[in-house]
N, C-alpha and C positions, 0 to 999 in steps of 0.2 A: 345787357349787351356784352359786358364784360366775360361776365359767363358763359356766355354763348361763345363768344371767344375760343377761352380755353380752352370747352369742349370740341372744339374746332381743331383746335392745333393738336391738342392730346389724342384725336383721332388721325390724323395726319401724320402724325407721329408714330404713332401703333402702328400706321402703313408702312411707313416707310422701316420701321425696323422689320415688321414680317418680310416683307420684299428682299432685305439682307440679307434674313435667316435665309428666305428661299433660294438666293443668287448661293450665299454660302455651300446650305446643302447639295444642290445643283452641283458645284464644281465638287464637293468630295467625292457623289456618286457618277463622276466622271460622266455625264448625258452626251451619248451620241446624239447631234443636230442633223440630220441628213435633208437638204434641199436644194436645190440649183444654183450654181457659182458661177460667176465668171472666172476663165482659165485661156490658156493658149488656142485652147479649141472650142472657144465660146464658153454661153453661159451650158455648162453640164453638170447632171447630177451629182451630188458632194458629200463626204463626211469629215464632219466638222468637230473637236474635243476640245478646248481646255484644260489644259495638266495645272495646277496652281502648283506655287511656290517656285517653278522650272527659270530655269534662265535659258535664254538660245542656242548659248553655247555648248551646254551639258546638252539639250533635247538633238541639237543639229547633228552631232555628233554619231549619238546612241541610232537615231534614228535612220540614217544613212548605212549603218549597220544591222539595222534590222531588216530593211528594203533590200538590200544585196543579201541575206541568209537564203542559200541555194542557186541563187543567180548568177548568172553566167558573166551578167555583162554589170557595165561597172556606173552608179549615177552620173545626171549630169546635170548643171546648174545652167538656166537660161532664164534672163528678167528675173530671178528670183524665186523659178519655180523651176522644182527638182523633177527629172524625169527618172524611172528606173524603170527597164526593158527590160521582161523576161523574168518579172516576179515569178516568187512559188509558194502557193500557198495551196495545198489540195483541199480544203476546206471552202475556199474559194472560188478555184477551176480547178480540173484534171490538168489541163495546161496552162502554160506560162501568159504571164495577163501585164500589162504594162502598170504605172503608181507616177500619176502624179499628183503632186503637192508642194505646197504652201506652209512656211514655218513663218510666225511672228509672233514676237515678243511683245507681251501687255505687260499694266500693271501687276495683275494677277500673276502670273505665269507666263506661258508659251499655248498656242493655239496655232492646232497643227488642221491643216484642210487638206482632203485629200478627195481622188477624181480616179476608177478604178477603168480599165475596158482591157478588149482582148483586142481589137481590131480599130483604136483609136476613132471609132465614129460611133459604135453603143454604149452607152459608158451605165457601169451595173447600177439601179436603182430599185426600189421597190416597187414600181411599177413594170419592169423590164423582168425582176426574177426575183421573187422574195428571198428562196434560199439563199441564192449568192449577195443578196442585199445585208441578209443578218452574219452572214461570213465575215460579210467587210466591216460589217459594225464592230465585228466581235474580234477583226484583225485590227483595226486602228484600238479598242476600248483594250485590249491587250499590251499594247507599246504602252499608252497611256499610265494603264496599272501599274505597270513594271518602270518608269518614271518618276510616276507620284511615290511608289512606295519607296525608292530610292532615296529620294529627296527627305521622306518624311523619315524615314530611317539616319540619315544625314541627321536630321535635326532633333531626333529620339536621343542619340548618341552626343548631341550638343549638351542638351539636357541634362544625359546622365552626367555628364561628366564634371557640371556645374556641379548637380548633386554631391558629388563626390569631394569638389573643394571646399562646398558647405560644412561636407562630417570630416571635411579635414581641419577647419579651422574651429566646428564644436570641439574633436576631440584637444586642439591645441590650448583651446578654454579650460578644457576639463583638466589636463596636465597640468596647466598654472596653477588650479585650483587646488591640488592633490599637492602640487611643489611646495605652495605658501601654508597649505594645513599639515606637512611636515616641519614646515620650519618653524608654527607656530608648537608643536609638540618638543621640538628640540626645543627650541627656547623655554618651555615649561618646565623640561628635563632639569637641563641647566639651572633656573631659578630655584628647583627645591632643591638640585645638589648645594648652590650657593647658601640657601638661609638655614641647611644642614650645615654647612661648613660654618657660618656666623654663629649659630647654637653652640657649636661643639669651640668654637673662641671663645664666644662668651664666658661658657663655664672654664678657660682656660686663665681666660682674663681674672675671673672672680678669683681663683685658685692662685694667682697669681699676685694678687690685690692685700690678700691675705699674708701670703710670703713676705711681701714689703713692706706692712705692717708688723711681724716679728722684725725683719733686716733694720725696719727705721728703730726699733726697740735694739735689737744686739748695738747697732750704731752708736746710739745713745750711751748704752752700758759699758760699754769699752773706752769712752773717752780719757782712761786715764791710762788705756793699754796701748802704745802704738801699731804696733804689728797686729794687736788683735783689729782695733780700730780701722785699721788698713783692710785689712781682709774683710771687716764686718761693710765700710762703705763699696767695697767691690763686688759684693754679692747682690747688696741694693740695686749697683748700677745696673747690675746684670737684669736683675727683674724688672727694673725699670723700661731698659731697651727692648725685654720678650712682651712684657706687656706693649708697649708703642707699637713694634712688629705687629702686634695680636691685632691690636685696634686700626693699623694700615691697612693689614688681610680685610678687617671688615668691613671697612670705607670703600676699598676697591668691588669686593663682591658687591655691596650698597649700588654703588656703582653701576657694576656689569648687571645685575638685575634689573636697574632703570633702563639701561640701553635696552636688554631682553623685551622690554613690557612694551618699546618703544614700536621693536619690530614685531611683535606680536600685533602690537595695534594697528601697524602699517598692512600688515598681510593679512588680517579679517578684514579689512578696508580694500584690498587687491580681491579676495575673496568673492566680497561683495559686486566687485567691478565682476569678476570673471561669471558669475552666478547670473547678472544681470545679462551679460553678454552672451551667455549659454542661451537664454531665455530666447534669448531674438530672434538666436543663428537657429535655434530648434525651430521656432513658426516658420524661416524661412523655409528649413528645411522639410515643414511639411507641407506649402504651399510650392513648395518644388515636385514633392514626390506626387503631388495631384495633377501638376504640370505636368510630369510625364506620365501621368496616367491616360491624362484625355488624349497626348499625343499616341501613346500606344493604342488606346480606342480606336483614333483615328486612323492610324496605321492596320489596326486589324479591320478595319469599315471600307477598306477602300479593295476593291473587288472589282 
């Protein structure tokens, strides 16, 4: 029973997503709905569309301007439905035809109805005249077009533009990354100039080691000369202080080399961070660049 279940639901399920798909594709291929409406002059034949993504205000707008291209006279709004006298569309009629319609705003978008006649009592349908029937289809699936792709172009250009602060914050990663493996080579620089400079003390020191060793020997020898003896502990002193200098130089670079190793170790650890963080902003950036792929699809699909 349980079983029987699932397969139950997992079939109902599969409906209802195909159904989505379908309602989805539906609205990109903009389907003109033509069938009987009620309007100010009963219920009369209709074409009906769907723009997804539209708001009322961008569609109201546009649309009232498209209705007056040629026309003489100027719309007008009554209960909510727009009348325009003296349409021109030669596709349509040779002559001027009246347009009424209906804008409301859905979830979706905007769904535009519209009611076509020359003489407000035949109003054009496909039963009445096919040619002028596929006219009007082809007059309202026209605004439509030009709406949707508006919009979906609005939303192309959102896209990009995300894109764009994606490889601005990769390449801001990659800078960090470039800034901390210079300063890890500087710091390198510096450390073999440093234990080049301790080397060339050292053997200054030893040199020096040596010296104070005769000076403590002249010192010695002289102690029955004053003035020699004087001069012989003066020259010790001397070597004494070049040496201590020698061995402060070395302490210090000692020193400046730990600090070096310190920040070395801190900027392959920044590295690490910056590497990681490239990583991310890269998927993001190529599950963006797929995002505006489908949307330019879509944009090129809508026709």
């Amino acid at each position: 029973i349980l079983n029987h279940k699932n397969v139950t639901m997992k079939k109902m399920l599969s409906i209802l997503l195909s159904a989505c798909s379908l309602s989805l594709f539906a609205q990109e291929q903009l389907m003109i709905d033509e069938a009987s409406r009620a309007m100010s002059k009963g219920s009369q034949p209709s074409f009906l569309v769907e723009i997804p993504q539209t708001t009322l205000k961008d569609v109201e707008k546009d649309w009232l301007k498209y209705l007056n291209n040629g026309s003489k006279e100027k719309s007008t709004l009554t209960d909510g439905e727009y009348l325009q006298k003296g349409a021109v569309n030669k596709n349509i009629s040779s002559n001027p035809f009246n347009v009424y319609s209906r804008l409301l705003e859905t979830t979706a978008g905007v769904r535009v109805t519209i009611w076509l006649t020359e003489n407000d009592s035949v109003f054009i349908s496909k039963e009445s005249n096919n040619d002028q029937d596929l006219a009007a289809q082809k007059y309202l699936h026209d605004f439509a077009a030009q709406e949707y792709q508006q919009v979906v172009k609005v939303e192309l250009k959102g896209e990009q533009d995300k894109q764009k602060d994606l490889e601005k914050d990769l390449s801001g990663f990659i800078k960090d990354e470039e800034k901390s493996a210079k300063k890890i080579s500087a710091n390198r620089r510096s450390i073999q100039r440093a234990k080049d400079a301790i080397a060339t003390n050292n053997a200054d020191i030893q040199n020096i080691a040596n010296k104070i060793v005769d000076a403590k020997n002249m010192v010695a020898n002289t102690i029955s000369d004053a003035n020699a003896n004087k001069g012989a502990k003066k020259t010790l002193k001397d070597l004494e202080d070049q040496q201590n200098k020698e061995q402060k130089q070395n302490e210090k670079q000692g020193k400046d080399i730990d600090e070096w190793n310190k920040e070395i170790r801190d900027e392959q650890r920044n590295i690490s961070d910056s590497k990681a963080k490239q990583a991310v902003k890269q998927a993001d950036i190529e599950k963006q660049k797929q995002k505006i792929k489908d949307i330019q699809t879509k944009l090129d699909n809508i026709k």
